[in-house]
N, CA and C of each residue as an Amber inpcrd file, in Angstrom:
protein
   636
   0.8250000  -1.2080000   0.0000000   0.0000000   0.0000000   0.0000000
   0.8600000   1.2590000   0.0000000   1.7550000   1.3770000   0.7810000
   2.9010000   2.3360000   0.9510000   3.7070000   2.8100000  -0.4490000
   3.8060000   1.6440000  -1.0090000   4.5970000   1.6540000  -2.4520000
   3.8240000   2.3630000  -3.2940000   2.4630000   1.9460000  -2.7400000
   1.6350000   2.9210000  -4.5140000   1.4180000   4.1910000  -3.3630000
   0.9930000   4.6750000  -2.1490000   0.8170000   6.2090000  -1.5350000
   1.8550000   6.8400000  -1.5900000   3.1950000   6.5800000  -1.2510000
   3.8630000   7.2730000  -1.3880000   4.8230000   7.8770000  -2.8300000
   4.6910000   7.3770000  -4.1670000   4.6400000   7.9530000  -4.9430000
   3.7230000   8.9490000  -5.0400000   2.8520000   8.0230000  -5.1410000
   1.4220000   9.2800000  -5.2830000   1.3620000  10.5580000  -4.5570000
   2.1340000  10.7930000  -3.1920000   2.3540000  11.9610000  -2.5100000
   3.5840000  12.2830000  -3.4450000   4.4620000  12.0010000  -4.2720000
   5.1680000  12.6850000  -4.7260000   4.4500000  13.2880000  -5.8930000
   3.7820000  12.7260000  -6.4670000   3.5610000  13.5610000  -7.7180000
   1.9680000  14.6640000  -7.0020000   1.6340000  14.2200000  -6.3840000
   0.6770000  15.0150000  -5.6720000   1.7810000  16.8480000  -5.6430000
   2.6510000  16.4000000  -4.6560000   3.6860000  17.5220000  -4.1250000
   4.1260000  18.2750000  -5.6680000   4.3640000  17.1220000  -6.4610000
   5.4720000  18.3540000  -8.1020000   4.1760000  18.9040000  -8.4290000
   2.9350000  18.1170000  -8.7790000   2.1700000  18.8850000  -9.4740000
   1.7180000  20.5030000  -9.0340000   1.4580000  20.3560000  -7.6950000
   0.7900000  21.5080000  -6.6170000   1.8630000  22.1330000  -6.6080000
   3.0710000  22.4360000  -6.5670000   4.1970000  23.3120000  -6.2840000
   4.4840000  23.9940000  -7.5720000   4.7180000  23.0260000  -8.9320000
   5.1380000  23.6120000  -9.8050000   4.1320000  24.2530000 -10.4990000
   2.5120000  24.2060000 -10.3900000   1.5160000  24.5550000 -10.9450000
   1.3390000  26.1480000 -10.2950000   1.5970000  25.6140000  -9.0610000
   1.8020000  27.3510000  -8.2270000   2.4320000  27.9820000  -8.4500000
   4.2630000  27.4280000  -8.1030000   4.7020000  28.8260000  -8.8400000
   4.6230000  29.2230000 -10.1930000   4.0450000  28.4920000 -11.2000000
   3.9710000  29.5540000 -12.8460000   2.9430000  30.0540000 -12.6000000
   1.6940000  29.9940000 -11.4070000   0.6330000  30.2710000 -11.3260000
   0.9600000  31.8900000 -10.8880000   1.8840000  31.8700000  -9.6870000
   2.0970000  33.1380000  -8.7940000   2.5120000  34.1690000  -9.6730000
   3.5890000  33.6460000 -10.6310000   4.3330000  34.3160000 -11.7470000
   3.0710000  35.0730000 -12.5980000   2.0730000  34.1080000 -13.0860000
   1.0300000  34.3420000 -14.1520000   0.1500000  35.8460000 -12.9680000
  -0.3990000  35.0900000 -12.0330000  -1.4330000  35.6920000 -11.6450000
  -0.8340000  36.9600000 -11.2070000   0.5430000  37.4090000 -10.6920000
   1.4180000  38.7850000  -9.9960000   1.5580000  39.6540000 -11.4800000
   1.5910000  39.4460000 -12.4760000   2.0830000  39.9360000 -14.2210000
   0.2930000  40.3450000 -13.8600000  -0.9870000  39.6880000 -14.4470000
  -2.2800000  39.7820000 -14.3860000  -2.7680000  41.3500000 -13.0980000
  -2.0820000  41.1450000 -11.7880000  -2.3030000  41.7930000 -10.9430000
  -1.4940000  43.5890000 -11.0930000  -0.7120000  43.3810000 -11.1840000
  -0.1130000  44.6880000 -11.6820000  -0.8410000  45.2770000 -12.8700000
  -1.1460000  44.6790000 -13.7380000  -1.8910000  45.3350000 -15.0340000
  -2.9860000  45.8430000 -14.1460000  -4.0290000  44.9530000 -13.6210000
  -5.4310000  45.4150000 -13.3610000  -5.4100000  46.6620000 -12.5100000
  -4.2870000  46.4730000 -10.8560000  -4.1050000  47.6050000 -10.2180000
  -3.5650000  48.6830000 -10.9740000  -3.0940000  48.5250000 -11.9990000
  -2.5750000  50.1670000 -12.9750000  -3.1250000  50.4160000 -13.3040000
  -4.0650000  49.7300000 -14.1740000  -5.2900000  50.1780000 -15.1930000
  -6.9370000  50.5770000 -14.6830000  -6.5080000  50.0980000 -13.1990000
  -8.2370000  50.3980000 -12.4990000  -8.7180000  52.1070000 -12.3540000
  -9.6390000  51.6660000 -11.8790000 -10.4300000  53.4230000 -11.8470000
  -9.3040000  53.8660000 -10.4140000  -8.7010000  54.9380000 -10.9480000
  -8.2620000  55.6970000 -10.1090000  -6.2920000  55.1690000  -9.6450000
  -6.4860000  54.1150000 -10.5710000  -5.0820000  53.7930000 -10.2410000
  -3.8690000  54.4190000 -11.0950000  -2.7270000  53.6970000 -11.2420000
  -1.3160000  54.7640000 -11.8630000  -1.7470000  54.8870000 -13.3480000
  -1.8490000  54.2620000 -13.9480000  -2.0930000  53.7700000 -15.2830000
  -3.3230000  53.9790000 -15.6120000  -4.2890000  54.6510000 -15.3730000
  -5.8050000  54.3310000 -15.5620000  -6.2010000  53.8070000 -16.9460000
  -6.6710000  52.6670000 -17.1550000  -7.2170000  52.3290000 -18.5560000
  -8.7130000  51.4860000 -18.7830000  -9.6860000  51.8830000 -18.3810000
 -11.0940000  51.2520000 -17.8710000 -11.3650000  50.1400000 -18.8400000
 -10.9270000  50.7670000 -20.0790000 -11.4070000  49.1920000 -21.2480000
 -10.5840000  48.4920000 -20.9810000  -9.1410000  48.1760000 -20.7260000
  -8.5970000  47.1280000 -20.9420000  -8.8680000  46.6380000 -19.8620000
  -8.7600000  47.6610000 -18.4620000  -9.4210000  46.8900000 -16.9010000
 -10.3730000  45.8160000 -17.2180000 -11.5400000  46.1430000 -18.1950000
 -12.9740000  45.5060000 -18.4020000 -12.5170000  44.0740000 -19.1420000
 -11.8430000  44.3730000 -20.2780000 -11.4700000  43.1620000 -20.8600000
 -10.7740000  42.1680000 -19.8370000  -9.9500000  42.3400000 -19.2940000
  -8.8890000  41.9370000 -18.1010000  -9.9110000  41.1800000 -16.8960000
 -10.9020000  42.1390000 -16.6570000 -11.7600000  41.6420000 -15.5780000
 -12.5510000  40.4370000 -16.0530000 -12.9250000  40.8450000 -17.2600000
 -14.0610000  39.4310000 -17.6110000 -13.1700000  38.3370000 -17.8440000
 -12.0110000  38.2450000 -18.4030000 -11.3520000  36.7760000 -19.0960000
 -10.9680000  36.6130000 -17.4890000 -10.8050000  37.3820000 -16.5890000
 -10.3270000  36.1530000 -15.1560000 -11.7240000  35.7210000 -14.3970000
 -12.8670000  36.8770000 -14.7750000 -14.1210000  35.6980000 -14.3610000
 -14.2660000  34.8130000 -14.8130000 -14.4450000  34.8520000 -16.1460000
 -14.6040000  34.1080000 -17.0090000 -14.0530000  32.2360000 -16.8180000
 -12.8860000  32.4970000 -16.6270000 -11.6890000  31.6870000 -16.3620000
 -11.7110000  31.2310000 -14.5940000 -12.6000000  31.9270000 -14.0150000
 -12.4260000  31.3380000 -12.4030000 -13.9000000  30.9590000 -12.6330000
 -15.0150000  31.1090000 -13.3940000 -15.8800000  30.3770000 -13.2280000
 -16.0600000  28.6620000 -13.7050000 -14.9740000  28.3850000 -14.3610000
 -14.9480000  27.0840000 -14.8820000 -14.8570000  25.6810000 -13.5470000
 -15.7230000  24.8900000 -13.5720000 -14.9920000  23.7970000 -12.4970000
 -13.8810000  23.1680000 -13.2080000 -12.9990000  22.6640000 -12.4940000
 -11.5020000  22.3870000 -12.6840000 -11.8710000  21.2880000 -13.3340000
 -12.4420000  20.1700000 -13.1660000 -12.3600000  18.8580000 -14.3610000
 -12.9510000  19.6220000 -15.4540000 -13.6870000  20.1430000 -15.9630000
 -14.0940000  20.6080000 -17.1820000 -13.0690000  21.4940000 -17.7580000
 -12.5590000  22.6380000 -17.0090000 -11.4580000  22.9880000 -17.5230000
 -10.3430000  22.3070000 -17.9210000 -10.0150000  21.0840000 -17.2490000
  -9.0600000  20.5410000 -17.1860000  -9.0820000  19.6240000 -18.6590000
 -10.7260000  19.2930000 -19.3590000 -11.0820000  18.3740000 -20.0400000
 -11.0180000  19.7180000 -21.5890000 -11.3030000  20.6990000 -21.3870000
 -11.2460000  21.6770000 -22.2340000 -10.2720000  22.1400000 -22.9160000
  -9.1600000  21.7220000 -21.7390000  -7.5420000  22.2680000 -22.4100000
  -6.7990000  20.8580000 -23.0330000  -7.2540000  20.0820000 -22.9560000
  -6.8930000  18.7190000 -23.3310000  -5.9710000  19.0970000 -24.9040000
  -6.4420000  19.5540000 -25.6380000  -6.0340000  20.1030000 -26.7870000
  -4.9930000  21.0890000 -26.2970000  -4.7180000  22.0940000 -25.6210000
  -3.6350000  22.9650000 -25.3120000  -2.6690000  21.9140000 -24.7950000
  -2.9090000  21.0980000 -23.9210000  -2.0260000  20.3150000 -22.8030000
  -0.7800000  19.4810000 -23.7330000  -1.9760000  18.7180000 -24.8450000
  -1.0710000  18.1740000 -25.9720000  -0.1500000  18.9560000 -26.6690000
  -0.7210000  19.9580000 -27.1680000  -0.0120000  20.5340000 -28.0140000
   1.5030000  21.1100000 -27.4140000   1.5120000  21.7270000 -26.0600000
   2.3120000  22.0890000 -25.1890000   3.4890000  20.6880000 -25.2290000
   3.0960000  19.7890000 -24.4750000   3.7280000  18.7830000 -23.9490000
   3.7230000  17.5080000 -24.4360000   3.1290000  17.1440000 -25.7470000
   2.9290000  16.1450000 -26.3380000   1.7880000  15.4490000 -25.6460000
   1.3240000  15.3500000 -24.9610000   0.6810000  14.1630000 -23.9960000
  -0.8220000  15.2290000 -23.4340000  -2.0770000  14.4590000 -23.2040000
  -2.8500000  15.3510000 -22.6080000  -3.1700000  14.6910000 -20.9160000
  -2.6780000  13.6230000 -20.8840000  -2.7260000  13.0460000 -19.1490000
  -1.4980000  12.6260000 -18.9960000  -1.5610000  12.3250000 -17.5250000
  -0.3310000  12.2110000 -16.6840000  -0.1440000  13.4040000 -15.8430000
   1.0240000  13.2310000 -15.0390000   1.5440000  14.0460000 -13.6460000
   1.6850000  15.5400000 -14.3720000   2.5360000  15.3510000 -15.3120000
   3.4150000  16.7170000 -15.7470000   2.1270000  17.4140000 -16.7680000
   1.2510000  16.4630000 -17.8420000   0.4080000  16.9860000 -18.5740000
  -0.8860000  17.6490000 -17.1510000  -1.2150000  17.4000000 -16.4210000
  -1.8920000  18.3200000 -15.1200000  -1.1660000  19.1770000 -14.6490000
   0.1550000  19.7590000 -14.7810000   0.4470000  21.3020000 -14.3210000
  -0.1190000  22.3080000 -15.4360000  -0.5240000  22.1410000 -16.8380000
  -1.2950000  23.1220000 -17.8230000  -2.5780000  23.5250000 -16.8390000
  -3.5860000  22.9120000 -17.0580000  -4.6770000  23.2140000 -16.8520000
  -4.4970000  23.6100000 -14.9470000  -4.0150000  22.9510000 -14.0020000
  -3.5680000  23.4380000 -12.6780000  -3.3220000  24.9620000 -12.8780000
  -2.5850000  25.4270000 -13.3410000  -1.8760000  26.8240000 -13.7500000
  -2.7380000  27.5330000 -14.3780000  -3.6210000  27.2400000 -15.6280000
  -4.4200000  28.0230000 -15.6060000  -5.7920000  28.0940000 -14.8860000
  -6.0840000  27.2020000 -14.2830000  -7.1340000  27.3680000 -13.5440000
  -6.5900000  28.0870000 -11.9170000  -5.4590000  28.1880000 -11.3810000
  -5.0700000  28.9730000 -10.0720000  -4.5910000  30.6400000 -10.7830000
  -4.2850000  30.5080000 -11.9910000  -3.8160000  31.9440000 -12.1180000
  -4.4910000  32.8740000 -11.7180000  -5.6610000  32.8070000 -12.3130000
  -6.7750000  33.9880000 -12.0870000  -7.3970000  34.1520000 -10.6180000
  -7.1300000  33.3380000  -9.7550000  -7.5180000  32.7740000  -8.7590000
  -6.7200000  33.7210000  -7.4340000  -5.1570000  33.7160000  -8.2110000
  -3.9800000  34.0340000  -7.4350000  -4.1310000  35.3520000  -7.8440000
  -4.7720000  35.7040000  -9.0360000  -4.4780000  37.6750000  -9.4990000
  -5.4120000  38.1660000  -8.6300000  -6.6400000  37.7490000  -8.3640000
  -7.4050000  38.6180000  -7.6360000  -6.8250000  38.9210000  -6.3520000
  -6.4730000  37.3250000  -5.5200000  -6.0700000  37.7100000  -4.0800000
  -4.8710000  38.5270000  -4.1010000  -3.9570000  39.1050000  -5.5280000
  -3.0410000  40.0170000  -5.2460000  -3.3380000  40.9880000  -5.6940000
  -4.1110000  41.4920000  -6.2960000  -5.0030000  42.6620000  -6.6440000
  -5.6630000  43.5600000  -5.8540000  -6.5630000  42.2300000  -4.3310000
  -6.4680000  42.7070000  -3.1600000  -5.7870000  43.3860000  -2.3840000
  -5.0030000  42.8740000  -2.3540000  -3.5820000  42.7650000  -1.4270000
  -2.9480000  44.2800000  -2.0610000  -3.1250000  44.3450000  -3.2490000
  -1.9980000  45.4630000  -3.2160000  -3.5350000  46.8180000  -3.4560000
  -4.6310000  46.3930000  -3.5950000  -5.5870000  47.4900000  -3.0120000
  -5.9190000  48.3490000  -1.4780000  -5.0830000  47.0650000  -0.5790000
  -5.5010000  46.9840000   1.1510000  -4.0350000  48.1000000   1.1990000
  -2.9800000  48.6810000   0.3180000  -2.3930000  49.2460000   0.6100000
  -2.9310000  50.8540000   1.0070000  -2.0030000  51.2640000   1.5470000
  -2.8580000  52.6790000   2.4690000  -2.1430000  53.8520000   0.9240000
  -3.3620000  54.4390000   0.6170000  -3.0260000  55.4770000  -0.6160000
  -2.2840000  56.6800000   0.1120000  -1.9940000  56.8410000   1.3970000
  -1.2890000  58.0440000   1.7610000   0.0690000  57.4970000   1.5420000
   0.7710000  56.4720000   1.4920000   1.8640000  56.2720000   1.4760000
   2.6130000  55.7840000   0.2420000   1.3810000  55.2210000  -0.7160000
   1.7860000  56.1230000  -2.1520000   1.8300000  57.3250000  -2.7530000
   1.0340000  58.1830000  -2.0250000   0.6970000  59.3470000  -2.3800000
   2.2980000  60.3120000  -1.8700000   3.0050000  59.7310000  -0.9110000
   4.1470000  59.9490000  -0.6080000   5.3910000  59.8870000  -1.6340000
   5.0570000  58.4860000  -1.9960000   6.0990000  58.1320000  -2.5930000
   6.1640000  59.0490000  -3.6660000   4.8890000  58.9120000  -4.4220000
   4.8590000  60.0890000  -5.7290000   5.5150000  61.4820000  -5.3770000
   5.2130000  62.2050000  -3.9360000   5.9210000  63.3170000  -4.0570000
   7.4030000  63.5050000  -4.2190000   7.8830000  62.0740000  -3.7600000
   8.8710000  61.8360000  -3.6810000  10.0830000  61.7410000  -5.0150000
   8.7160000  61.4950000  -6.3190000   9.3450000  61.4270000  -7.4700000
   9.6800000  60.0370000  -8.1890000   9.1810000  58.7530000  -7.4410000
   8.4260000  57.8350000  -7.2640000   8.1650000  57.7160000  -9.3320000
   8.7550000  56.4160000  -9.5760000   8.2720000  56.2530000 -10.5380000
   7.0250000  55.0850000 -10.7640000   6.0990000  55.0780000 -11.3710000
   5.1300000  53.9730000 -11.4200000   5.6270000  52.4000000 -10.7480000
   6.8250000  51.9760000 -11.3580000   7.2530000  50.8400000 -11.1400000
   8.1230000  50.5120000  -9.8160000   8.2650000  51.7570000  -9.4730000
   9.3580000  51.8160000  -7.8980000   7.9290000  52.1730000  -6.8530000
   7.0280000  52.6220000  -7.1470000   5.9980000  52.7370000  -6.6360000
   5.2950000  51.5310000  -6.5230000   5.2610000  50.3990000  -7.6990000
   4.8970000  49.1560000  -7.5510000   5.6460000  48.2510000  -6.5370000
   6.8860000  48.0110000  -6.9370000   7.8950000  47.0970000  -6.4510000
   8.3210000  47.6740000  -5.0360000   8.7200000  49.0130000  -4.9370000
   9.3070000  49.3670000  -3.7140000   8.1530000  49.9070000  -2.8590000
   6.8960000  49.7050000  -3.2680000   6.4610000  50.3130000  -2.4370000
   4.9510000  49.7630000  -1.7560000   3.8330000  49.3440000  -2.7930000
   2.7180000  48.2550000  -2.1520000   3.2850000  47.3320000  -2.3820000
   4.1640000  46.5840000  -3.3760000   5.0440000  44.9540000  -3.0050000
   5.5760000  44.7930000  -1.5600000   6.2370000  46.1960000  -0.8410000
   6.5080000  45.5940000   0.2170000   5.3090000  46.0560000   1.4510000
   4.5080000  46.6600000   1.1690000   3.2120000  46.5490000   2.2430000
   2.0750000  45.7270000   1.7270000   2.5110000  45.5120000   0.7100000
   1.0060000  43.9830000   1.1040000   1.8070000  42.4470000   0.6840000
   2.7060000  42.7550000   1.6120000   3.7660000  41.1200000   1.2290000
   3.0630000  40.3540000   1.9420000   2.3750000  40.4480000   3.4640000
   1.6860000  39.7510000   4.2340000   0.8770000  39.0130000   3.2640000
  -0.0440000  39.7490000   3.1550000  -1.3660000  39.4440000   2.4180000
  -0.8450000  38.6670000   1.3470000  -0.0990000  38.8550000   0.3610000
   0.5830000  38.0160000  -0.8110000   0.8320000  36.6430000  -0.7260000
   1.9900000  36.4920000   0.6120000   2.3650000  35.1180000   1.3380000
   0.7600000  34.7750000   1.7580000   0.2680000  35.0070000   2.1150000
  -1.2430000  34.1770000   2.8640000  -1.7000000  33.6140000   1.5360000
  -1.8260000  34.9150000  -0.0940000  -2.6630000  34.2270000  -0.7150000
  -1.9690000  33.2100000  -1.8410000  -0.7440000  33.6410000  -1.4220000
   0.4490000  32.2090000  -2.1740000  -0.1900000  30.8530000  -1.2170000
  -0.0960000  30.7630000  -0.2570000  -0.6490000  29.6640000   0.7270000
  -2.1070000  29.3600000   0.3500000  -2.8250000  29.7140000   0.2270000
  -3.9950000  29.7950000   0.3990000  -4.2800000  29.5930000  -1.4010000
  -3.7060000  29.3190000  -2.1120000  -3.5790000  29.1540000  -3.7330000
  -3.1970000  27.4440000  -4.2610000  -1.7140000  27.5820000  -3.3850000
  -0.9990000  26.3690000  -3.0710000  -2.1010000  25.6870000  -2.5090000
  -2.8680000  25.4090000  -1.3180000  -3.7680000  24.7890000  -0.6540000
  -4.8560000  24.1970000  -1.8580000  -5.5680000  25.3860000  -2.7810000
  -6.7620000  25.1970000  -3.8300000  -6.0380000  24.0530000  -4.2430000
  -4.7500000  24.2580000  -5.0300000  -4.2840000  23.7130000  -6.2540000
  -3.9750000  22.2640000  -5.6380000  -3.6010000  22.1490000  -4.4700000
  -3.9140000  20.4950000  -3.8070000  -4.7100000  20.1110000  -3.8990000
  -6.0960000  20.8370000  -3.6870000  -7.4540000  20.1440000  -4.0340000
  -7.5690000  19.9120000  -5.0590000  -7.2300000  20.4320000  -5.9450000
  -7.3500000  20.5410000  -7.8700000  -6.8490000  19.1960000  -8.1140000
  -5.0320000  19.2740000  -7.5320000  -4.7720000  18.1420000  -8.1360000
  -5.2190000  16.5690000  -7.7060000  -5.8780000  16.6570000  -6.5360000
  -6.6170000  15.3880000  -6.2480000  -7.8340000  15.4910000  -7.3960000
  -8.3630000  16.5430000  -7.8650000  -9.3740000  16.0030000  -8.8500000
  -8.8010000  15.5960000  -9.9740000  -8.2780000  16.3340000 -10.6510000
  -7.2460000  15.6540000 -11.5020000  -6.8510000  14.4410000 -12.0750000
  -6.6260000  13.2070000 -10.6270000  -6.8250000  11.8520000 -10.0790000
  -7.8460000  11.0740000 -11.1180000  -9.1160000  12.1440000 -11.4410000
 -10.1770000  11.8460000 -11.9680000  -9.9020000  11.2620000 -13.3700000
  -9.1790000  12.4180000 -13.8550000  -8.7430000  12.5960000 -15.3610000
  -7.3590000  12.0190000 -15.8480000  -6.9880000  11.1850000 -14.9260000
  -5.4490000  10.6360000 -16.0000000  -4.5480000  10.9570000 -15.0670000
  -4.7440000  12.5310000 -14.0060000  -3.7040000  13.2870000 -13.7620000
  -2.4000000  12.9320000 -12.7660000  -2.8780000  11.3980000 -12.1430000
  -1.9700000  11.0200000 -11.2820000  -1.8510000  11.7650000  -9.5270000
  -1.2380000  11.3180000  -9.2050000  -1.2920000  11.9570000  -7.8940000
  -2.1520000  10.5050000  -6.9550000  -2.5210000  11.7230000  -5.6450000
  -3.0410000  10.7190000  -4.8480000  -4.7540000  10.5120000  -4.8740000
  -5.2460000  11.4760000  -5.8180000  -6.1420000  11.8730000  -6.0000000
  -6.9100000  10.1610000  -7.1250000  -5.8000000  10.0670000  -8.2090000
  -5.8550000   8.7890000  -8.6910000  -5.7500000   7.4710000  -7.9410000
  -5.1020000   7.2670000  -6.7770000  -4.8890000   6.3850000  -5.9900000
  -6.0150000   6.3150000  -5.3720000  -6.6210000   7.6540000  -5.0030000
  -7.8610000   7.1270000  -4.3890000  -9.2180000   6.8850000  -5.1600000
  -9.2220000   7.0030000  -6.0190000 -10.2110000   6.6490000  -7.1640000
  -9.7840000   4.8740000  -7.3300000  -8.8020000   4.7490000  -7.8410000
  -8.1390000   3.4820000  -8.5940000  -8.7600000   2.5160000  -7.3020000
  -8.0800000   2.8600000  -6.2560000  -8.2510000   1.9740000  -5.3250000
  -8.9430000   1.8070000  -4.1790000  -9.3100000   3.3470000  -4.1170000
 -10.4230000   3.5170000  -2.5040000 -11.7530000   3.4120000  -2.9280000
 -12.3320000   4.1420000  -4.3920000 -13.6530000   3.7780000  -4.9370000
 -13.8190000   2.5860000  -5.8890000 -12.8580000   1.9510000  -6.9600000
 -13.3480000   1.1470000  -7.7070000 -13.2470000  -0.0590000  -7.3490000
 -12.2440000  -0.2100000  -6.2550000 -11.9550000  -1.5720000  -5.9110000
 -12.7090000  -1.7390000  -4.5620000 -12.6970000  -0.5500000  -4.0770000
 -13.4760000  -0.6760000  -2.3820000 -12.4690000  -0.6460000  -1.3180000
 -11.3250000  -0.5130000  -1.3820000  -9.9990000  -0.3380000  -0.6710000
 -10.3910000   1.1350000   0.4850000 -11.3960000   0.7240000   1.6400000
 -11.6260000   1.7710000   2.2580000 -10.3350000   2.2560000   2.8060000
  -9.4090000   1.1200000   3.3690000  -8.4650000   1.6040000   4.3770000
  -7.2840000   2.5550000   2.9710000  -7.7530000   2.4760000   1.8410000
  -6.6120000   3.0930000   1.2050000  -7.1180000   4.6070000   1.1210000
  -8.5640000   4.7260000   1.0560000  -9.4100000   6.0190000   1.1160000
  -8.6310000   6.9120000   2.6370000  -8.5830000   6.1770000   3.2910000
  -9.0020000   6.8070000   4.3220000  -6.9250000   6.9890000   4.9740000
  -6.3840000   6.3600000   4.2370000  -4.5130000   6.6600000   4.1470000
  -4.7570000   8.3150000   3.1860000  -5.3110000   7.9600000   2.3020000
  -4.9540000   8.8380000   1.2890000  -5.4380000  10.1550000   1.6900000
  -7.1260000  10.5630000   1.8390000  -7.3940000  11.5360000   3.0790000
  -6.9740000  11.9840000   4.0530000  -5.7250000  11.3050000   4.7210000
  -5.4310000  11.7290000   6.5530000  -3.7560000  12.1190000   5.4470000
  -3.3650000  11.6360000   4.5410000  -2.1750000  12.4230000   3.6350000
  -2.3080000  13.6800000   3.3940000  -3.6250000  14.0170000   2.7150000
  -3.7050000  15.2250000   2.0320000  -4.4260000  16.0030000   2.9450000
  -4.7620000  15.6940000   3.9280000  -4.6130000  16.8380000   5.4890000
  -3.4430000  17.0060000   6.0490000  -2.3550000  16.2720000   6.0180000
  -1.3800000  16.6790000   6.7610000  -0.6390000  17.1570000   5.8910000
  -0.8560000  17.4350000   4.5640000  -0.1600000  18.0230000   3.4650000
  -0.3830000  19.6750000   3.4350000  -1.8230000  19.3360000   3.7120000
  -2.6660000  20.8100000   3.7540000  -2.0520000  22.1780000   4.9080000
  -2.1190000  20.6420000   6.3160000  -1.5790000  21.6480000   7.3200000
  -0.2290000  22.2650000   7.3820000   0.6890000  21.3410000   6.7830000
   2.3250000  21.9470000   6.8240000   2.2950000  23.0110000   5.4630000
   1.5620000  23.0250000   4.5740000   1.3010000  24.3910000   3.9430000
   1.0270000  25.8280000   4.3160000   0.0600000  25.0620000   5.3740000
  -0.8630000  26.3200000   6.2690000   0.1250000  26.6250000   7.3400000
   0.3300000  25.9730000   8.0870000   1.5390000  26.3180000   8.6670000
   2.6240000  27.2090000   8.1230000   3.1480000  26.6310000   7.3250000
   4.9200000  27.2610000   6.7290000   4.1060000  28.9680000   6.3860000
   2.5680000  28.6670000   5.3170000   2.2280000  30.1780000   4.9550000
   2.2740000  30.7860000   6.4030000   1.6790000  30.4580000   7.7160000
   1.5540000  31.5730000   8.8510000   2.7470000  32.0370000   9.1730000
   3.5350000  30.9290000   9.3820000   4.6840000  31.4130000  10.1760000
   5.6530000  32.5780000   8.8120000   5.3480000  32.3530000   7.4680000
   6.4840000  33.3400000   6.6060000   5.4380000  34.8130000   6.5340000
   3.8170000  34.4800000   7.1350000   3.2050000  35.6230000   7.2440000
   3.6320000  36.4460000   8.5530000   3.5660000  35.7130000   9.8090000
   4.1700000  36.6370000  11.0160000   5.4550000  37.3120000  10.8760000
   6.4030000  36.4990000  10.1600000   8.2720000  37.0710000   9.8560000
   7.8950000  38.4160000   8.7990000   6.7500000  38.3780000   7.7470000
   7.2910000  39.7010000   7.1860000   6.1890000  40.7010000   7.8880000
   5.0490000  40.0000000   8.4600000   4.1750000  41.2030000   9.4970000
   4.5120000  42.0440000  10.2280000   6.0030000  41.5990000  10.7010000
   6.9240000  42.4110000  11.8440000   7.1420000  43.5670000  11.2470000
């Protein structure tokens, strides 16, 4: 039993990590546009805001197996293959991107406008105003929603399981529902809680170190 869970926690772990970070990458690029281009922000640009806003609803309203069954054609074309471990970081990534832009869109909205409004007097260019300045007051909030992204995309990739995608999510299909292997259901569940919590964890504790 060990032999087939503990792979399966490995590819569980590459998929969710590496799907996140191109996700964080995707969704932080997404987040800077929208905060420049919003009403009242550096950049103001309301149509492209609008366009921008609908393709990430658009794109966060999908459930993840359908999305996941939708890109089947992208996944191939990308990577040769449309299932397996590595063919589930496509559709993972795009289904957390949009996911990850809003909660940093937040995050760099919860910044206090007097202390940009500083920086500008200061001579503050748009991008030193970005980077040097709500990047480092809503880093809290950022790390929580990196954690809190990472966490989704664990759930994702147990569905995944469904579709080809491997992981533990497949282990428990293969063997906890079709065969009836309760005690493998119930290994594989008490895994992907204690997977969940040392996520949640590591996010609090790198949230209290930059809260200081």
């Amino acid at each position: 039993m060990f032999d087939i869970l503990f792979p399966a926690l490995g590819e569980t772990i590459y998929m969710s990590f590496v799907a996140t970070f191109f996700a964080v990458i995707i969704g932080f690029f997404l987040a800077i546009i929208l905060i420049l281009s919003s009403k009242g922000g550096l950049r103001q640009n309301l149509k492209l805001y609008t366009v921008l806003d609908v393709v990430i609803n658009t794109l966060r309203s999908f459930p993840f197996i359908i999305l996941m069954i939708v890109l089947f054609p992208l996944t191939k074309f990308l990577i040769g293959k449309s299932i397996g471990t590595t063919a589930a970081i496509i559709p993972l990534t795009i289904g957390a991107a949009p996911f990850i832009a809003r909660l940093i869109e937040s995050a760099f909205k919860e910044v206090d406008r007097g202390v940009i409004e500083a920086a500008k007097s200061f001579g503050a260019s748009d991008w030193q105003i970005i980077f040097k300045v709500m990047l480092i007051e809503a880093m809290p909030s950022i790390i929580s929603a990196i954690t809190l992204t990472l966490i989704t995309v664990i759930g994702f990739s147990a569905m995944a399981g469904a579709v080809g995608g491997g992981g533990l999510g497949d282990v428990a299909i293969k063997y906890g529902y079709y065969r009836f292997q309760t005690d493998t259901m119930i290994y594989t569940v008490i895994i992907l809680i204690a997977l969940v919590q040392i996520c949640q964890s590591a996010g609090d504790y790198l949230y209290k170190i930059t809260k200081k």
